[in-house]
Backbone as numpy.savetxt, mean C-alpha at the origin, in Angstrom:
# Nx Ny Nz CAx CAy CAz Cx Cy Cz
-12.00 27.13 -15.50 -12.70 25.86 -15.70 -12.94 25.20 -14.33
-14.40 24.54 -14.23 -14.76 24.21 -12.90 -13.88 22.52 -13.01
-13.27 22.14 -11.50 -12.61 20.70 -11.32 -13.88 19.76 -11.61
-13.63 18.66 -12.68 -14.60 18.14 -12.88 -14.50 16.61 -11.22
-13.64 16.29 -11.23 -13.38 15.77 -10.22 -14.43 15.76 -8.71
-14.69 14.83 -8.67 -15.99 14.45 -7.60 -15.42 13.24 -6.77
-14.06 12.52 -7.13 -14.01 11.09 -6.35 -12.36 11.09 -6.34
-11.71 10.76 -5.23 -10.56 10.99 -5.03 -10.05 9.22 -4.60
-9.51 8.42 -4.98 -9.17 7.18 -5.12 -7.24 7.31 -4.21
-7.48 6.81 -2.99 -5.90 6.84 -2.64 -5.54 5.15 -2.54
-4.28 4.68 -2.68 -4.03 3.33 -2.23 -3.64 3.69 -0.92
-3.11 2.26 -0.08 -2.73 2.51 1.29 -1.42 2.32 1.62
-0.90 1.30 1.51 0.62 1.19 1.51 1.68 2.17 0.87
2.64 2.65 1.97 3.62 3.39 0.77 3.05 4.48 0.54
1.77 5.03 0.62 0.67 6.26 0.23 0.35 6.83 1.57
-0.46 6.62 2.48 -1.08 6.89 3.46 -0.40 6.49 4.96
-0.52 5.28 4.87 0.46 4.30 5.60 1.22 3.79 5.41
2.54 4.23 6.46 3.92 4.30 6.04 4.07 2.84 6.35
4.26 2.30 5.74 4.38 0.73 5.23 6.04 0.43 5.67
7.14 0.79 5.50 8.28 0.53 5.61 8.78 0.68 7.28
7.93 2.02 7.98 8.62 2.31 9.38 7.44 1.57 10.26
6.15 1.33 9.59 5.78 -0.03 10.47 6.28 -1.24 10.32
6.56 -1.56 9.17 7.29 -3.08 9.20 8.44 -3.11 9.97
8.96 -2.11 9.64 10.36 -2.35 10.49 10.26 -2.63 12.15
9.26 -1.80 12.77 8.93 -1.88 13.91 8.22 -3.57 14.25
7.23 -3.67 13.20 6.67 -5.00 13.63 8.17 -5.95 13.79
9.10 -6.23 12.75 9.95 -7.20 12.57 10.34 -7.13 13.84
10.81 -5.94 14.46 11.75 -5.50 15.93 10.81 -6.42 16.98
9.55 -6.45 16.78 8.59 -6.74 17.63 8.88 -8.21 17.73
8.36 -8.54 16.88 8.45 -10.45 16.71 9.67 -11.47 16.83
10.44 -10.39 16.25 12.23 -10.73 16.35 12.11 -10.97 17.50
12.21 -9.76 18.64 12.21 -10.21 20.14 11.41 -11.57 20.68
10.65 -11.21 20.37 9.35 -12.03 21.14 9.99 -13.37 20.45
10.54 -14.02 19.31 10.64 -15.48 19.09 12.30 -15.75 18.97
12.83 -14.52 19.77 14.07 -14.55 19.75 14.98 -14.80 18.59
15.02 -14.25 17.74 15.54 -14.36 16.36 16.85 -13.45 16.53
17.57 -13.84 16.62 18.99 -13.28 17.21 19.82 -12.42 15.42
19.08 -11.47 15.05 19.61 -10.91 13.48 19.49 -9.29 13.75
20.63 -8.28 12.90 20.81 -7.35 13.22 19.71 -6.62 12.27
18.89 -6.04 12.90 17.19 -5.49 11.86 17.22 -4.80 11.21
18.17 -3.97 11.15 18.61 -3.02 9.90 19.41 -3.54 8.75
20.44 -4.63 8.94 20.73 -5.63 7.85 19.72 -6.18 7.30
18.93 -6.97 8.05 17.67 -7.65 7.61 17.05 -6.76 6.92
16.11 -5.65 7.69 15.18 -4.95 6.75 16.03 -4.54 5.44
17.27 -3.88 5.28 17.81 -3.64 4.33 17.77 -4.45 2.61
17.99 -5.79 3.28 17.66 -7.00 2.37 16.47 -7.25 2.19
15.50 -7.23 3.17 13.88 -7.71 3.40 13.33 -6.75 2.50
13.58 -5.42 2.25 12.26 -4.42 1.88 12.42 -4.74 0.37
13.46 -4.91 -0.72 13.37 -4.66 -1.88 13.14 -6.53 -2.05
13.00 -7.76 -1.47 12.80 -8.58 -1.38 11.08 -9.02 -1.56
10.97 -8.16 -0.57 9.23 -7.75 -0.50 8.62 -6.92 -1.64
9.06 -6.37 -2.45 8.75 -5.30 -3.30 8.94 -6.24 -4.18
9.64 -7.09 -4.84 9.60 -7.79 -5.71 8.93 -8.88 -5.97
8.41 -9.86 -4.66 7.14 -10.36 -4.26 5.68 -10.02 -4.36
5.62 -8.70 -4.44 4.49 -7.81 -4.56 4.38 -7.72 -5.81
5.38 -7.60 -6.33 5.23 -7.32 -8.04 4.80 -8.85 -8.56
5.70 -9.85 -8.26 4.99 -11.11 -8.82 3.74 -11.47 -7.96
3.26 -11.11 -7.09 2.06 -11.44 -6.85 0.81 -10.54 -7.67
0.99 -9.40 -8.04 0.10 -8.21 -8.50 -0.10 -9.22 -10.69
1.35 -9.86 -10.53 1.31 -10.67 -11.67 0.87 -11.64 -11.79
0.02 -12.37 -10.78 -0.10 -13.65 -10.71 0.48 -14.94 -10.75
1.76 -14.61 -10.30 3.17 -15.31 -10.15 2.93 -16.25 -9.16
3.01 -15.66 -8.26 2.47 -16.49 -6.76 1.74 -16.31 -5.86
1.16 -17.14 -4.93 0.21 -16.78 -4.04 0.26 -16.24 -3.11
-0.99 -15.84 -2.65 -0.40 -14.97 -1.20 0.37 -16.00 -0.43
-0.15 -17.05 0.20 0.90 -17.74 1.04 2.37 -18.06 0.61
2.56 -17.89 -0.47 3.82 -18.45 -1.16 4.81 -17.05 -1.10
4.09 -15.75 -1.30 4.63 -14.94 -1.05 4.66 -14.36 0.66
3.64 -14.55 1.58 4.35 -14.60 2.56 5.57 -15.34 3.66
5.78 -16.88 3.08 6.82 -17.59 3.48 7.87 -16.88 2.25
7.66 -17.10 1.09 9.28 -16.84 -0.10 9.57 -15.14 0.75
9.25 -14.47 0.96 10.04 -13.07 1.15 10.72 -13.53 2.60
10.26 -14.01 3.41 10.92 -13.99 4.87 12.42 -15.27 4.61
11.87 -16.56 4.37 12.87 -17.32 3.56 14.03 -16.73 2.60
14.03 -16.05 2.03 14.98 -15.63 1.06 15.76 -14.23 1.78
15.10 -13.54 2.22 15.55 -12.42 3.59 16.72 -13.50 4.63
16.22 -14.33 5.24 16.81 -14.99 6.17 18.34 -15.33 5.72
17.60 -16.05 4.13 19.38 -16.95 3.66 19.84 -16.00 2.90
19.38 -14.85 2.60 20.37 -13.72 2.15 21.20 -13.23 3.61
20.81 -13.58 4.62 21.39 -12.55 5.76 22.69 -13.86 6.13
21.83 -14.85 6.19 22.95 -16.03 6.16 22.82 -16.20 7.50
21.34 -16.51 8.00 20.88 -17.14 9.12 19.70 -18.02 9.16
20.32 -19.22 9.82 19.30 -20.58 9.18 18.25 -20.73 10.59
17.21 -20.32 9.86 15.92 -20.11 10.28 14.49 -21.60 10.12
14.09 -22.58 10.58 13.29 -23.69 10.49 12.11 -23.00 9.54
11.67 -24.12 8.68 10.39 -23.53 7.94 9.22 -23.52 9.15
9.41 -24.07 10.18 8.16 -23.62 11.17 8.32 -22.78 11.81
9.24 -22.34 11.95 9.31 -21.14 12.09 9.30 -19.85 11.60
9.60 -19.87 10.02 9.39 -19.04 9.06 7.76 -18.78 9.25
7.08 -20.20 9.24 5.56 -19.70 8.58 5.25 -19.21 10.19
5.72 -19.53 11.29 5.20 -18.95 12.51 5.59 -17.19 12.70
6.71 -17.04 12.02 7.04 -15.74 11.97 5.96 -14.96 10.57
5.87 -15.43 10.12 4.55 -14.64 9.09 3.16 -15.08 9.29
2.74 -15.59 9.98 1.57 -15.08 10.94 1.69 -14.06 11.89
2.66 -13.96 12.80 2.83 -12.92 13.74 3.32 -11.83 13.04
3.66 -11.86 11.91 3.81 -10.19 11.32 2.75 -9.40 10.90
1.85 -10.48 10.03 0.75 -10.20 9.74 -0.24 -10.12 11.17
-0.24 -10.28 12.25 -1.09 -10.50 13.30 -0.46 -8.91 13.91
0.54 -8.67 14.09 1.14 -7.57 14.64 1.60 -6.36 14.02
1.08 -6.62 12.63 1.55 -5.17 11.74 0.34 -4.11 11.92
-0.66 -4.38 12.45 -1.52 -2.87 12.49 -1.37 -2.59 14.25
-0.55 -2.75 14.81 -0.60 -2.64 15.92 0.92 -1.34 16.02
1.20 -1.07 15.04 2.19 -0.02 14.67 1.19 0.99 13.21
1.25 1.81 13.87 0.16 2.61 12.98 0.75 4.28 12.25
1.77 4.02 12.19 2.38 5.71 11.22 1.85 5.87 10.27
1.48 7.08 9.90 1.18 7.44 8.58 2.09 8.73 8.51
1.83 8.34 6.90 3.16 9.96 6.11 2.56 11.14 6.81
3.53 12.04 7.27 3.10 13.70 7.16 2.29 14.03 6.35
1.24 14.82 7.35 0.24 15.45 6.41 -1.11 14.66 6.06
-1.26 13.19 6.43 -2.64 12.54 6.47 -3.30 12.80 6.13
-3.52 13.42 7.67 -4.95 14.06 8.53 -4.90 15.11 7.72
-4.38 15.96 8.12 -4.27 17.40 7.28 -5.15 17.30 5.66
-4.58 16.53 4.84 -5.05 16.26 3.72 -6.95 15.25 3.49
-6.72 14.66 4.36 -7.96 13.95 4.46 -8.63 15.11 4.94
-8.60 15.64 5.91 -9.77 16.77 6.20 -9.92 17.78 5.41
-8.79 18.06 4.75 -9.13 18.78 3.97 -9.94 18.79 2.59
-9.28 17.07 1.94 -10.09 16.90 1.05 -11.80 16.33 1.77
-11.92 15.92 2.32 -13.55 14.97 3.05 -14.39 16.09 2.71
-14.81 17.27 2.19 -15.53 17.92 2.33 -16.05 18.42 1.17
-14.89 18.13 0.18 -15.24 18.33 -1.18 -15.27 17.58 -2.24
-14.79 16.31 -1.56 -14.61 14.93 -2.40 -15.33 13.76 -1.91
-15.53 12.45 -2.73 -15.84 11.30 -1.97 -14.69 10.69 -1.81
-14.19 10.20 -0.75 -12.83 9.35 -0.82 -13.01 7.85 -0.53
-12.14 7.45 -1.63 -11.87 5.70 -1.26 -10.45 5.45 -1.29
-10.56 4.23 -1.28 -9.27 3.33 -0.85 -9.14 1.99 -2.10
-8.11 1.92 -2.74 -8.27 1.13 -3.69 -6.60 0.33 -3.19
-6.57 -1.08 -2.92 -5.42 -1.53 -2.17 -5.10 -3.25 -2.72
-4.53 -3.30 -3.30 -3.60 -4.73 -3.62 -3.18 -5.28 -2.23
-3.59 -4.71 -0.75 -3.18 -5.72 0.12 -4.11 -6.76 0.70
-3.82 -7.21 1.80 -5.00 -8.35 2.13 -6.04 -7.97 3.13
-7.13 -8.67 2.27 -8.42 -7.84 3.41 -8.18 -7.46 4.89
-7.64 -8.42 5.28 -7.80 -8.39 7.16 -6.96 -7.94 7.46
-5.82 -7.43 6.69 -4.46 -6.55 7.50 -4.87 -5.18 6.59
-5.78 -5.24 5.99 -5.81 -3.50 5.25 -6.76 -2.92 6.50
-7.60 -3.64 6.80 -9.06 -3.11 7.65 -8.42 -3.14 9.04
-7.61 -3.67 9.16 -6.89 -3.57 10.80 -6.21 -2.51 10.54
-5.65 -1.63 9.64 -4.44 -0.74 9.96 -5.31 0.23 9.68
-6.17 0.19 8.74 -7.42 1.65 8.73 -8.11 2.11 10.17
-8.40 0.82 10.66 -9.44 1.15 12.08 -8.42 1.36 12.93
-7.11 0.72 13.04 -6.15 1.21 14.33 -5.64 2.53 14.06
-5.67 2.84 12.64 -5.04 4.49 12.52 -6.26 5.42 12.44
-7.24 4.89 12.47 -8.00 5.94 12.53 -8.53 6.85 11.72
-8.42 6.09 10.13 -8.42 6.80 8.89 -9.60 6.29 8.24
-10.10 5.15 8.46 -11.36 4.51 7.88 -12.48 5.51 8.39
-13.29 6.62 8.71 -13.95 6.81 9.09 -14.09 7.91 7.58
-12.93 8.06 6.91 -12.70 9.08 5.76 -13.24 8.52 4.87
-13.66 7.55 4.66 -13.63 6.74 3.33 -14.67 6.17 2.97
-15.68 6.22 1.84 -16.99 5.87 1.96 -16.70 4.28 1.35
-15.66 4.52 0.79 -15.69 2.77 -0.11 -14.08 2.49 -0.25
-13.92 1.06 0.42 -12.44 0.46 0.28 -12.78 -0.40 -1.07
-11.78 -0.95 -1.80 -11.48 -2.17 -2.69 -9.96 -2.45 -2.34
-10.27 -3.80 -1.92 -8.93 -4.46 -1.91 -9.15 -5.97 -3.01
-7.80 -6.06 -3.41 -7.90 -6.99 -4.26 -7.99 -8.62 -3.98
-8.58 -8.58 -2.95 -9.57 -10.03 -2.64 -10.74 -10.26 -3.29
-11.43 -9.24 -2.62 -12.40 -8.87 -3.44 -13.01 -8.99 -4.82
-11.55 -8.78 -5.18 -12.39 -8.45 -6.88 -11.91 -9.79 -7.69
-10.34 -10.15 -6.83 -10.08 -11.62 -8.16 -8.88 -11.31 -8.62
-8.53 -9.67 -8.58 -7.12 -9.11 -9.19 -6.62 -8.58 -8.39
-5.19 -7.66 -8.89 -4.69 -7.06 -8.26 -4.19 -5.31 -9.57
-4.15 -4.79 -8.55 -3.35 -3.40 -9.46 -2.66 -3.70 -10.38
-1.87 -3.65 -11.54 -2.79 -2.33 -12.45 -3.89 -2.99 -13.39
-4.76 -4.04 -13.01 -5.58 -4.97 -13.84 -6.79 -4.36 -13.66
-7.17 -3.85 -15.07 -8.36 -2.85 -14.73 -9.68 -3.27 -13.76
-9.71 -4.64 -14.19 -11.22 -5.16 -13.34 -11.05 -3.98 -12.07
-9.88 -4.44 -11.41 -10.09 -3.81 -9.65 -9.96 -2.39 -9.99
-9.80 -1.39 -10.77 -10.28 0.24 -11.16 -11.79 -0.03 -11.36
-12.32 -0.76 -12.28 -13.35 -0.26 -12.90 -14.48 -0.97 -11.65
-14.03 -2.22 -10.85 -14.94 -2.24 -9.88 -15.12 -1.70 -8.61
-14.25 -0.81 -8.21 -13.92 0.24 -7.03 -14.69 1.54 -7.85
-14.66 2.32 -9.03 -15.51 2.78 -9.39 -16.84 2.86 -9.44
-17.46 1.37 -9.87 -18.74 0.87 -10.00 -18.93 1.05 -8.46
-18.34 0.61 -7.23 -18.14 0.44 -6.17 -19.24 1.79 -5.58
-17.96 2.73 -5.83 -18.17 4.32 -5.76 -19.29 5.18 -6.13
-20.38 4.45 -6.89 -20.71 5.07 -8.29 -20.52 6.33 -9.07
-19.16 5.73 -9.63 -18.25 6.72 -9.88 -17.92 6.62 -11.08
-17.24 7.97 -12.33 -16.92 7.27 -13.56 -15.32 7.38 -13.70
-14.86 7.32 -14.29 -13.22 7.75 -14.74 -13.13 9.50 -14.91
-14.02 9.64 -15.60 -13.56 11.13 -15.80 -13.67 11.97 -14.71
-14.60 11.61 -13.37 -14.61 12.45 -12.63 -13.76 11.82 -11.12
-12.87 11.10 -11.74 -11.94 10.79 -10.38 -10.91 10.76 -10.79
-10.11 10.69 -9.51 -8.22 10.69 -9.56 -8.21 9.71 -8.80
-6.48 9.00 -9.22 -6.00 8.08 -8.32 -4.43 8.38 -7.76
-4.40 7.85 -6.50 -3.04 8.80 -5.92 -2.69 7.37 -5.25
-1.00 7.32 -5.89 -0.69 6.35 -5.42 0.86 6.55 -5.12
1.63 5.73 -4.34 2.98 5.87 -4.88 3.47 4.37 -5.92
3.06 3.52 -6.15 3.50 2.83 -7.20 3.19 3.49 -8.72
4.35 3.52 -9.95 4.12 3.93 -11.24 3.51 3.14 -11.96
3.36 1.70 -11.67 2.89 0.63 -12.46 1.34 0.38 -12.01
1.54 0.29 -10.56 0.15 -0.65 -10.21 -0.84 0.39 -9.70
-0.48 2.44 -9.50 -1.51 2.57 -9.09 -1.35 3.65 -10.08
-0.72 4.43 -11.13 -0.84 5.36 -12.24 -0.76 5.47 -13.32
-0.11 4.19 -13.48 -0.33 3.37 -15.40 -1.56 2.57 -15.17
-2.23 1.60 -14.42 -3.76 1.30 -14.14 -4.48 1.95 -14.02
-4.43 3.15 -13.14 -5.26 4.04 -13.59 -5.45 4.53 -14.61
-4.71 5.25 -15.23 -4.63 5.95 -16.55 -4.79 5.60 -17.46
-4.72 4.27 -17.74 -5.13 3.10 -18.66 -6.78 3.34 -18.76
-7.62 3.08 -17.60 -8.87 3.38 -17.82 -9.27 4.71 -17.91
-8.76 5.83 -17.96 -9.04 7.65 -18.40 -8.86 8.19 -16.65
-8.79 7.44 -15.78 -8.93 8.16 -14.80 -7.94 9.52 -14.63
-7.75 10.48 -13.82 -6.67 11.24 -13.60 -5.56 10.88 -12.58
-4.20 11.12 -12.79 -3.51 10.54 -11.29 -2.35 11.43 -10.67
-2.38 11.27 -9.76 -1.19 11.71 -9.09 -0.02 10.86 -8.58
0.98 10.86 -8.78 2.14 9.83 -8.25 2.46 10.87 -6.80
2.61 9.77 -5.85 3.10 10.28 -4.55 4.50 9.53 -4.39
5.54 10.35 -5.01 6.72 10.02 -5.35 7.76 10.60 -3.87
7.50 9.43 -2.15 7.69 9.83 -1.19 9.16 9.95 -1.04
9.65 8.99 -2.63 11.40 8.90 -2.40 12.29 9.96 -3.04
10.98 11.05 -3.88 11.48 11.72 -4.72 12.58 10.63 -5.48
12.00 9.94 -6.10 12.93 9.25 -6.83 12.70 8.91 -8.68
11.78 9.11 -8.76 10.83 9.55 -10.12 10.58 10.63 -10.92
11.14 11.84 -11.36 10.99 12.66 -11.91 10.92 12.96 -13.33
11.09 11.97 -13.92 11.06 11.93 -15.20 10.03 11.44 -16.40
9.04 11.32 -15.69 7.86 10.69 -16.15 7.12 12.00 -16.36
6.03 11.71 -17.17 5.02 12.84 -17.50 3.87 13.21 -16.38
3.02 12.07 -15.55 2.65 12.55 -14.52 2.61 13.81 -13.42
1.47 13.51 -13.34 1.39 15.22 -12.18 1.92 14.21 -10.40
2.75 14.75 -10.44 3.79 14.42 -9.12 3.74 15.10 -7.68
3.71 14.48 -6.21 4.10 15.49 -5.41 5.25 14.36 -4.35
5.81 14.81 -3.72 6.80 14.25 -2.68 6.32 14.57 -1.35
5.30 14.79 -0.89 4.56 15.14 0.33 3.32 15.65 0.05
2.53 14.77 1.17 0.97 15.09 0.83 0.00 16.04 1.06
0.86 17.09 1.81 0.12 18.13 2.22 0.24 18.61 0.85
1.16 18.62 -0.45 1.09 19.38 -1.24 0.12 18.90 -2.90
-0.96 17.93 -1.77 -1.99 17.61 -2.96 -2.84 18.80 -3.05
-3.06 19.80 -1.98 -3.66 20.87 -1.91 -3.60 21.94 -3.31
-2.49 21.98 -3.95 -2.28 22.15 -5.01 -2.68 21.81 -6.00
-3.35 20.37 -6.12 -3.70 19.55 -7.59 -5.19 19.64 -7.21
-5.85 19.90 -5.69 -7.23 19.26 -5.91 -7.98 20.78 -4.67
């Protein structure tokens, strides 16, 4: 049977761009620079599942972006049990956001996979983050040149897994469900949204920590070569 598949849909965070070993680096960055005297591996330790849970109530319409960029750094701080000024909080989340594409890792296997797929697929970018820090970390890594169409959820009004932002990154694409996949590493916001609208998906399960779900799975991206 011929792959009906014509449109390959990746998110960016956590997927492409390693989201956790740049943050960590940005924090190292800014820490210095505004002298924030905290040990960064305690911090990030507390900070990352802090942030992940922020993301989730924001993707819910819980809170706003600004509310979620001061509440995660605020609640990080007085979990570490270092009293930090709110002007300084919101001065430290501008400079994260100002200095996070200026650290540019991506997972093993990228490039490899992008070139490999660019030739037989259309590729986009479908992303719950914020316009001006998604388009800064694409053009500083060097990966936007792969991609005929981004959707980030400014754009559309939503966020992942709320179909509007599938079905208008599609329309986007002119693209339908049946002939695309979506590859994400979130189970909620980028392979139960998808799948919800018929699309096909792949979980990029980087923690190997998911195995029990029905999904077509890989733990490294060179081994999408296999599904597509």
């Amino acid at each position: 049977m011929t792959n009906p598949i014509k449109h390959v849909f990746f998110d960016l965070d956590h997927t492409l761009w390693d989201f956790d070993k740049n943050s960590g680096l940005t924090f190292e960055k800014i820490f210095n620079l505004n002298k924030i005297e905290v040990e960064l591996n305690d911090f990030l330790s507390i900070y990352e599942p802090i942030n992940l849970n922020y993301w989730k109530l924001y993707r819910e319409e819980k809170v706003t972006k600004s509310a979620l960029r001061y509440g995660r750094l605020r609640e990080a701080f007085d979990c570490v049990g270092i009293t930090v000024e709110d002007e300084t909080i919101n001065h430290l989340s501008e400079a994260y956001i100002d200095n996070l594409s200026s650290f540019n890792y991506l997972f093993d296997g990228t490039f490899e996979i992008l070139d490999y797929l660019k030739d037989k697929y259309e590729l986009h970018i479908i992303t719950n983050g914020f316009e001006e820090a998604q388009e800064k970390k694409m053009v500083a890594s060097n990966i936007k040149p792969y991609f005929k169409t981004v959707t980030n959820s400014e754009m559309v009004g939503v966020k992942k897994p709320n179909p509007k932002i599938f079905n208008f990154a599609l329309d986007l694409a002119s693209a339908n469900a049946k002939e695309s996949i979506m590859i994400g590493d979130s189970l909620e916001a980028d392979i139960e949204g998808a799948h919800k609208i018929g699309m096909d998906t792949i979980h990029f399960d980087y923690k190997d920590a998911h195995n029990g779900h029905g999904y077509k799975r890989v733990t490294n991206l060179k081994t999408l070569i296999n599904h597509l």
